[in-house]
Each structure stands twice: as structure tokens, then as C-alpha cells.
N, C-alpha and C positions, 0 to 999 in steps of 0.2 A: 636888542631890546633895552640899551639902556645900561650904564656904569652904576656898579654899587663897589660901596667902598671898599678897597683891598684885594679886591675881585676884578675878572672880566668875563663880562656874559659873553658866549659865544655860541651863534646859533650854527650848526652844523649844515641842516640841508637835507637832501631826503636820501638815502643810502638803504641798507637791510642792516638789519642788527640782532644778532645772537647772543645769548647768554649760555656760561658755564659757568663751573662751581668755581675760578678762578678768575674769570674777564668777562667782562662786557665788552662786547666785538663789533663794531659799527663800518661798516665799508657801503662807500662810494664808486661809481666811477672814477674820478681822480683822485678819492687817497682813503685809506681807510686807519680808524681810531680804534687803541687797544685800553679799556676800562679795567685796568688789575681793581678788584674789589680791596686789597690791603692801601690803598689811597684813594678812595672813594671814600669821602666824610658826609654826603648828604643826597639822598634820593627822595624827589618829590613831584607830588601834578601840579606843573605847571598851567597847564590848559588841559579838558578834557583827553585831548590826544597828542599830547606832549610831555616827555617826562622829562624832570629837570635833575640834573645830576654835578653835582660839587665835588671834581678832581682833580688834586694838586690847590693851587688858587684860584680856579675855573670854576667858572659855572656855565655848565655846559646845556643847551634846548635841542633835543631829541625826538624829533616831530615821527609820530605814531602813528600815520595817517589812517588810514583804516583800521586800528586798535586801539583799545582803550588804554590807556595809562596804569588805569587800576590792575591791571594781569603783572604789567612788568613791577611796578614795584612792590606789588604781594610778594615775586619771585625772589625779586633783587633783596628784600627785608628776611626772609627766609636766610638766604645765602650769606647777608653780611651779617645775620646772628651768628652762624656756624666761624666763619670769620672771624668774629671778635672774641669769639673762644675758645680758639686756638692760637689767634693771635694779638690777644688783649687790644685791640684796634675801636675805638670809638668811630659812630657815625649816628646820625640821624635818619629818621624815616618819617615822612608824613604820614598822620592815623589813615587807615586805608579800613 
């Protein structure tokens, strides 16, 4: 989708992905990505059914095919509050 600066977008593909109160879990057929929420600095809608997620210098597209965006990052803004105060971790959430 495109270079922004300092960053590299990178769209994933379509996998399953699960959440817990520690990782965001996204697996594939051929390889599967682990989301530690303590280096996750930004979760946002990208597109109706994609959620876009800033980890490490990534910016990572998380295609939601048959869900809405808006579920995961009510969840994920939930979980990286508890997160940042336990472990003073800043991030961003888009208003949801």
C-alpha cells in the first residue's frame, strides 16, 4: 500500500488471527506472526475490514474479511490500556 516514512507497510494476506491478553496471533498457511501487545504502538481502521497495526517500525494490514475492524480494536484498546499500566507502554488507538 505504499511507503511512509521511517516505516514499511506490509500487507499480510489472509490467515486467522486470535487475540489474548499478551499477543496478537495471526497465522497463515505458510508462516504465522506473533503481535506482543508490549511493542504494539498503534492500532487502527484501516478500511472497513482491515485493521492496521504499528509493530516494531511496521506497519502492518490485517485484512478482517468477514469482520468488522471495529470488534478488534475495541478489544485490542481494552488490552493495550491494561498494558500500559502495568507496563508504562504508550500507543495509540483510533476513536472507535
Amino acid at each position: 500500500r505504499g511507503e511512509h516514512i521511517g516505516t514499511k507497510r506490509v500487507a499480510i494476506g489472509t490467515g486467522k488471527l486470535t487475540m489474548t491478553n499478551k499477543r496478537l496471533h495471526w497465522k497463515s498457511l505458510q508462516r504465522e506472526i506473533n503481535f506482543y501487545w508490549t511493542s504494539v504502538f498503534a492500532v487502527y481502521n484501516w478500511e472497513p475490514n482491515v485493521m492496521g497495526l504499528v509493530y516494531g517500525r511496521a506497519q502492518y494490514d490485517i485484512p478482517l474479511v468477514n469482520d468488522k475492524g471495529l470488534k478488534w480494536i475495541t478489544h485490542a484498546g481494552e488490552i493495550l490500556k491494561s498494558v500500559a499500566e502495568l507496563e508504562d507502554h504508550q500507543y495509540t488507538i483510533s476513536p472507535y
